[in-house]
SEKEMI-373305 format. One record per residue (C-alpha): residue number from 0; residue in one letter; x, y, z. Coordinates in steps of 0.1 Angstrom, whole numbers. Example, Ala and Ser with C-alpha at 12.3 -4.5 7.8 and 13.67 -1.06 7.14 Angstrom:
BEGIN
R   nr  rest     c1     c2     c3
R    0     A    123    -45     78
R    1     S    137    -11     71
This chain:
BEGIN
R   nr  rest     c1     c2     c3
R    0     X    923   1088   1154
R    1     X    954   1074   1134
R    2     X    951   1043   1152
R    3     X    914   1044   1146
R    4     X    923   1047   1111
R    5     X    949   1020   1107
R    6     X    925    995   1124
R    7     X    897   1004   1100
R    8     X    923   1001   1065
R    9     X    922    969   1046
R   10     X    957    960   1064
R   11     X    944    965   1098
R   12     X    912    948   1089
R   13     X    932    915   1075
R   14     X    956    914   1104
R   15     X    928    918   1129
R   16     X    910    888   1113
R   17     X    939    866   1110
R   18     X    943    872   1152
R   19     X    905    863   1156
R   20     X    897    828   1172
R   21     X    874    806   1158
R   22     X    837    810   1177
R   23     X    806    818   1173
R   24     X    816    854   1181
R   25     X    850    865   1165
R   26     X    874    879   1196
R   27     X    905    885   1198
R   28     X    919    881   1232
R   29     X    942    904   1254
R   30     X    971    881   1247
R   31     X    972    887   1209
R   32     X    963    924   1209
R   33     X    991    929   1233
R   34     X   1007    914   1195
R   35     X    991    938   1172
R   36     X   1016    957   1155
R   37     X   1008    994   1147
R   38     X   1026   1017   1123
R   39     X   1041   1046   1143
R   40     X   1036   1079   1124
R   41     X   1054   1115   1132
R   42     X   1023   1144   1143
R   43     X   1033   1154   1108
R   44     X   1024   1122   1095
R   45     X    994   1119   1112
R   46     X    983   1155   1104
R   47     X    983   1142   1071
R   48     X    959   1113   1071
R   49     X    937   1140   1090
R   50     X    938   1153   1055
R   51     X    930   1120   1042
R   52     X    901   1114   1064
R   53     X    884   1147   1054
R   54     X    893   1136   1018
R   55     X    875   1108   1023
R   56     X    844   1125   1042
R   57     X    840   1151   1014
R   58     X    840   1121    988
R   59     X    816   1100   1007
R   60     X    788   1130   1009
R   61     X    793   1135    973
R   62     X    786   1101    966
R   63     X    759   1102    989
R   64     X    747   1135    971
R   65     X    750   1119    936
R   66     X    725   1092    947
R   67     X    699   1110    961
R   68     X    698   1130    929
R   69     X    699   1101    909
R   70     X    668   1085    930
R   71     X    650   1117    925
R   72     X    649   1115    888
R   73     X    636   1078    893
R   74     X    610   1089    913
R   75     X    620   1070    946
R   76     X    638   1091    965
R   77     X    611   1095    994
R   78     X    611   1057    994
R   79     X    649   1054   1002
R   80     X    652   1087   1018
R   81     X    673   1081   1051
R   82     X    654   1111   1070
């Protein structure tokens, strides 16, 4: 999950690219991943960004929440509706 994490964060996301060769279909090979440096984290650290994560999960439905409402008072929720 951490790792998961880390690879998903701005930082990861930036060093991934920056490793990527330049084709029509961005890959990184086995060479440089065996180069990818990952931040090592204690299990108490790492409980932690569980934390985070669920932070972050309970934010997002929120959001999510907060937009449905505000396309039902516009009338167009059924239109945008993802179910």
């Amino acid at each position: 999950m951490f790792i998961k994490a880390y690879l998903e964060s701005p930082i990861g996301q930036s060093y991934l690219e920056s490793m990527q060769k330049e084709t029509a279909i961005k890959v990184i090979g086995l060479k440089e991943f065996n180069y990818l440096k990952v931040p090592v984290l204690s299990v108490e650290q790492q409980g932690a960004e569980k934390e985070f994560k669920e932070a972050i999960n309970k934010a997002t439905e929120k959001q999510k929440k907060a937009y449905e409402d505000c396309y039902e008072k516009m009338g167009i929720r059924a239109a945008v509706s993802e179910n």
